[in-house]
C-alpha positions, 0 to 999 in steps of 0.5 A: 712499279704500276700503281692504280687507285681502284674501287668495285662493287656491283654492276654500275660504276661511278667516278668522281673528280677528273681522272683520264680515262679511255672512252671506248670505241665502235671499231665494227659491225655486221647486220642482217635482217630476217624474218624469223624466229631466230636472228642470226648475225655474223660477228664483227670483223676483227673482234679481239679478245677483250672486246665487247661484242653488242648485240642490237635487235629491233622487231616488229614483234607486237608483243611485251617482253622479254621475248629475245635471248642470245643462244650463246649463253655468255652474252648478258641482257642490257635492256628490252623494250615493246609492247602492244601499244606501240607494236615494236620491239629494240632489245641489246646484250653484251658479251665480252668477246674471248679468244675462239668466238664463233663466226656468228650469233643467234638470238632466239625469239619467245614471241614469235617470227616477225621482221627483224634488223639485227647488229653485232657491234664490236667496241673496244677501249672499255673497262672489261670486267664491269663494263655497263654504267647505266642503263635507261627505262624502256620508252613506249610511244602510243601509234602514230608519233613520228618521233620517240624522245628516249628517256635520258640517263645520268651516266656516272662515270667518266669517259662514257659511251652513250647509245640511243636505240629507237625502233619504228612499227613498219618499213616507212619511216626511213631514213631517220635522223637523231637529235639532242645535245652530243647525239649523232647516228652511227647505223640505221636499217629496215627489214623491207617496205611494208608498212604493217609487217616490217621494221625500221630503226637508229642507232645513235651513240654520244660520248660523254667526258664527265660524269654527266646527264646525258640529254636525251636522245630525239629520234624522227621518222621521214618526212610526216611517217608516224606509227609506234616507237620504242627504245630505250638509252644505255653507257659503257665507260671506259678503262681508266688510265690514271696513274693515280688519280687525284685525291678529289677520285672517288671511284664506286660501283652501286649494286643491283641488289640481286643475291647471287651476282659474284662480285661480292659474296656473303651470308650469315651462317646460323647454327638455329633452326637446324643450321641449314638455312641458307641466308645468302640474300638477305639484308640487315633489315631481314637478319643480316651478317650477324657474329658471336660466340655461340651461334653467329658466323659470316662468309665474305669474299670478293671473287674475281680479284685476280681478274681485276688486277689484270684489267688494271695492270696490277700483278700481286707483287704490287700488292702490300696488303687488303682490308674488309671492311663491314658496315656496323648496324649493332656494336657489341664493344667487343672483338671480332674475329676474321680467318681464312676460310679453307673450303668453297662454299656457294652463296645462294639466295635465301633469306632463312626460311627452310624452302629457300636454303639452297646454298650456304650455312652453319652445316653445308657449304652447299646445299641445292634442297634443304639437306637432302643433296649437300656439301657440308663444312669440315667444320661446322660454322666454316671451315678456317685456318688456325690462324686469325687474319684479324682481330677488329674492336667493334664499338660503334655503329654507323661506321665501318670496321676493318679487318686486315688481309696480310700481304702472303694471303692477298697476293694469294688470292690474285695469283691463285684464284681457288685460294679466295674463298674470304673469311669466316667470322665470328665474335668474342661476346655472345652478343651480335656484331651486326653488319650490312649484306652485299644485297643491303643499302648502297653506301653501306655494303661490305667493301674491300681495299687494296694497298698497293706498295710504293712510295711517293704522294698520295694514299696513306697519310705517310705516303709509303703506299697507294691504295686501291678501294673496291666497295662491295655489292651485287 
């Protein structure tokens, strides 16, 4: 039986410890360099299914952004950098590549035409489903430097490949070269040889085996060429391959705080005020996740559980059981009550106030403007199974407070996606259960643990089953 020791929760990932894992690897690229509107690059050659495809584009675009979007609307930006000052532009996205891409990409510019270079890179070895670990601050040099130092980056997990973008204003700052601890140049590129209307740029990769701060990277125009620079740092880690890993692992994921992101979804759903207030982005310090027994419930689910397996090489019969877990702010010293939630309902981005109610709450399962075109619950408060999952005594705050997920419906929700729409939750007292939201403090958001049956050593203190702990969070 395969078991695996996982963790997730928004977008960046950090590991502890010194588990193995796969560092990815650059296996190709394509590049093109154009004068346009429009950048066009073939994609890489021998992309798979699984990969990732990074788009990488410098500009001579004096323009701040955000000026670049890749026109297939799958790819995600990493970062964008570029002002007037510096009079030029680096910009990056990602996708991860499917098995039917088209046999080139398009990135359409917001600012203009002006001289481009642009790459597609296809990586492989990678962790597929969260696969950025952080991202550096865009760097903005005045004009004449011949040298831009990017600002560095604290990659926060193992086995962690590091690039280091750097655009130079003009066509005469070529070849470059890279500097800095680990740093080495993968590809560099010009669109021509004008001084004032063309580009010239570098990419540099490092790779990173620990959790680490990665040095930042020096990146120099030939001979005594200045102008203007820009760029910026980024790490995508790799897929882990231990089996598990030591006790001393920790494995996280630290949200962006954005409502909305899919990883981990929740909202308070309160009968007040009409019962059509959405508050899928609030926080505790605005009404938070709140349970009772007249007019408090809470939706929470972690979608995308069965894409997780997959990537970790889990199935559901590996799966003994879950457990949610919720970070207590107000304690009633009494139960809460968790059920299946039976029908799809939409988190929205609300924070309780009639203008922003576009998702879910106590009488819609969705709502796109306040009321007026709407989806509403079966059952008003969240629709659920007669069945109560769990029953959990919440008397203490600052803590975290369990609710079971029982083996039938957690290898559900992995075989049979449409089934996962997680729980709704309501308290015995009338007095509030108060959590923190997955848009809330980092340490403190809602969290999902996976046991994994089997035995040997390792996860309970009895060692009859391996666990797999996923923190939630945007």
């Amino acid at each position: 039986m395969i078991r695996r020791t996982l963790l997730f929760a928004a977008l960046v990932i950090a590991m502890t410890g010194h588990a193995m894992a796969l560092t990815p690897v650059i296996e190709s690229n394509q590049t093109n360099t154009l004068t346009d509107d429009t950048m066009r690059v073939a994609k890489p050659t021998s992309l798979a299914a699984g990969d990732m495809v990074l788009l990488i584009a410098i500009s001579a675009n004096n323009t701040a952004g955000p000026c670049y979007t890749a026109t297939d609307g799958a790819f995600t930006t990493i970062q964008e950098s570029g002002n007037a000052t510096c009079q030029t532009a680096a910009w990056a996205a990602y996708k991860i590549a499917t098995a039917s891409e088209p046999d080139s990409y398009f990135v359409a510019s917001a600012c203009g035409s002006d001289a481009f270079v642009i790459w597609a890179v296809r990586v492989s070895g990678l962790d597929t489903w969260a696969p950025l670990n952080t991202v550096g601050s865009a760097t903005n040099t005045a004009i004449n430097q011949q040298t831009i130092t990017l600002n560095g980056i604290a990659t926060t997990r193992d086995s962690c490949l590091v690039f280091a973008i750097g655009s130079f204003d003009g066509g005469d700052g070529d070849p470059f070269s890279i500097s800095g601890t680990g740093w080495s140049e993968y590809t560099q590129g010009v669109s021509g040889t004008s001084v004032s209307t063309d580009v010239g740029g570098l990419i540099g990769t490092a790779t990173v085996d620990d959790t680490a701060t990665t040095a930042a990277a020096v990146i120099d125009a030939t001979g005594t060429t200045s102008d203007g620079w820009s760029g910026f740092q980024f790490a995508i880690h790799g897929h882990s391959t231990t089996d598990p890993p030591a006790a001393s692992d920790s494995i996280y994921f630290q949200g962006t705080s954005a409502a909305g992101d899919s990883l981990c979804e929740d909202a308070l759903l309160y009968s007040g005020g009409g019962g059509d207030d959405n508050f899928g982005g609030d926080t505790y310090g605005g009404a938070g996740l709140r349970a009772n027994s007249t007019d408090g419930h809470i939706v929470v689910r972690f979608p995308n559980l069965d894409a997780i397996a997959t990537d970790w090489g889990i199935t559901s019969s590996d799966v003994d059981s879950m457990r949610i877990y919720l970070y207590c702010r107000e304690a009633p010293s009494d139960s809460v009550y968790a059920e299946f939630c039976t029908q799809s309902w939409v988190e929205g981005t609300g924070t309780g106030n009639a203008t922003d109610s576009i998702g879910v709450s106590w009488t819609y399962r969705d709502s796109t403007d306040h009321g007026s075109n709407y989806t509403a619950w079966s059952t008003a408060g969240g629709s659920h199974s007669s069945t109560t999952s769990s029953k959990t005594m919440v008397d203490a705050t600052g803590a975290y407070f369990a609710f079971l997920i029982e083996q039938t419906a957690a290898q559900l929700w992995i075989d049979v996606p449409s089934t996962n729409w997680g729980v709704v939750m309501w308290g015995l007292s009338a007095t509030d259960a108060a959590f923190e939201t997955s848009e809330g403090t980092d340490g403190q958001r809602p969290r999902i643990t996976i046991y994994l049956s089997g035995g040997g050593a390792g996860g309970t203190p009895n060692g009859r089953r391996r666990r797999a702990l996923l923190r939630g969070g945007q």
